[in-house]
C-alpha positions as CSV (number, residue, x, y, z in Angstrom):
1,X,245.9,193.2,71.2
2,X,244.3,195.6,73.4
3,X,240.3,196.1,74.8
4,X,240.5,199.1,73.3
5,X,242.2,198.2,69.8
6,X,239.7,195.2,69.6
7,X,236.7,197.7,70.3
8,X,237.5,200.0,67.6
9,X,237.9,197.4,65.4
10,X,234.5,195.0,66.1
11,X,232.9,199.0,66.0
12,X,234.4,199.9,62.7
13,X,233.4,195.7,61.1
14,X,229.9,196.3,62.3
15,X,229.8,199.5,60.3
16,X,231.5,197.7,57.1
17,X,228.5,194.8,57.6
18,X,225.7,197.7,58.2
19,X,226.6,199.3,55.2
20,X,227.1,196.7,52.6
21,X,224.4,194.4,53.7
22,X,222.9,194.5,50.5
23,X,226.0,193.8,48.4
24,X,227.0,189.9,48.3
25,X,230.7,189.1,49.1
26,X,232.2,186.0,50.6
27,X,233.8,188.1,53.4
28,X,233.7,191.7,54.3
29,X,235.6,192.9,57.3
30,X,237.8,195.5,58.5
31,X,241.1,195.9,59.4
32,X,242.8,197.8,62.0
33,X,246.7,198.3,61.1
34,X,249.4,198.6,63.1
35,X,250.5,202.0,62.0
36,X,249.0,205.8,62.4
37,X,248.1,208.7,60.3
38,X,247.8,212.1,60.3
39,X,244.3,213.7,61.1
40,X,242.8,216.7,61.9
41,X,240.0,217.3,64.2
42,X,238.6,220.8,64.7
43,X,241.8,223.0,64.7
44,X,244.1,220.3,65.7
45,X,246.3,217.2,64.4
46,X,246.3,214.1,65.7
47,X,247.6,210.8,64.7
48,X,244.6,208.7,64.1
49,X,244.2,205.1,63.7
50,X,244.1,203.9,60.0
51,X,241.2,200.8,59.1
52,X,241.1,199.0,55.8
53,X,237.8,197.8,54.4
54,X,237.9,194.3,52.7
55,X,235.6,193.4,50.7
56,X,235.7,190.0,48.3
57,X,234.0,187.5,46.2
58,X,235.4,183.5,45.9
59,X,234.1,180.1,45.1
60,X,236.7,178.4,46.5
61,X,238.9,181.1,49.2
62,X,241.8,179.4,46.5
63,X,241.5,182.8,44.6
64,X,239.2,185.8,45.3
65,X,238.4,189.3,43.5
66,X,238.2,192.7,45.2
67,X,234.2,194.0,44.5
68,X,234.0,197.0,42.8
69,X,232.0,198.9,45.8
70,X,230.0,201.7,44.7
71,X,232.0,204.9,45.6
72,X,229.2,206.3,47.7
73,X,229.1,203.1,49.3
74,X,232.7,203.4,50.3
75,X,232.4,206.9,51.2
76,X,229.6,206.2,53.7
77,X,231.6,203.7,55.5
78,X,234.7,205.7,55.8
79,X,232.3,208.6,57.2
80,X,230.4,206.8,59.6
81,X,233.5,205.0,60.5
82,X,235.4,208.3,61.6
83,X,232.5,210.0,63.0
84,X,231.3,207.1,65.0
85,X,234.8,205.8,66.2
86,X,236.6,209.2,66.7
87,X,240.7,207.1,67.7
88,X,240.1,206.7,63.4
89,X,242.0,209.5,61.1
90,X,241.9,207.4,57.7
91,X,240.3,204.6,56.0
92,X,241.1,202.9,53.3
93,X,239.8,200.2,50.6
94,X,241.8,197.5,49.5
95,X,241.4,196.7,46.4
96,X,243.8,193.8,45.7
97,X,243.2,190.4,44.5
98,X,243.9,186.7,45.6
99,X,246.6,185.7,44.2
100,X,248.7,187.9,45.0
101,X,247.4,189.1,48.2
102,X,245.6,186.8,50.9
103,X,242.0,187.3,52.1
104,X,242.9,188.2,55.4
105,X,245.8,190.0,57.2
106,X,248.0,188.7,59.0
């Protein structure tokens, strides 16, 4: 873990908690993986960082759903989140329940 990966990624959870602070969810938080993705910026490529939003609902963190984020919702985060943190090239939602997935990445 680096300054600079941790940065990017407390930037791009504030923006996930900003934006959906009107939507109840047992967690809500984003991800920053380990792998890059192709971007474009003015004229030329780059190979961006990639965040995931998470966003779920649980009683009991033994199962949880995936919220069904409005789609203008979503599309605000990912804009804000590559305009205000210019290292990201892609965002992405995960929409993947508990079982089979876990809450949080490891």
């Amino acid at each position: 873990v680096t300054k600079e990966r941790l940065s990017i990624l407390r930037k791009a959870t504030k923006i996930v908690e900003e934006e959906t602070k009107n939507i109840k969810a047992f967690q809500k938080f984003a991800v920053l993986l380990s792998d890059r993705a192709t971007g474009v910026i003015g004229y030329k490529r780059i190979y961006g960082n990639i965040i995931v939003v998470r966003i779920v609902d649980s009683k009991d963190a033994l199962t949880a759903r995936a919220l069904e984020v409005p789609f203008q919702v979503l599309k605000r985060i990912a804009y804000r989140i590559t305009q205000e943190i210019p290292q990201v090239s892609r965002v992405l939602y995960d929409i993947t329940d508990k079982p089979p997935a876990t809450i949080e990445y490891e």
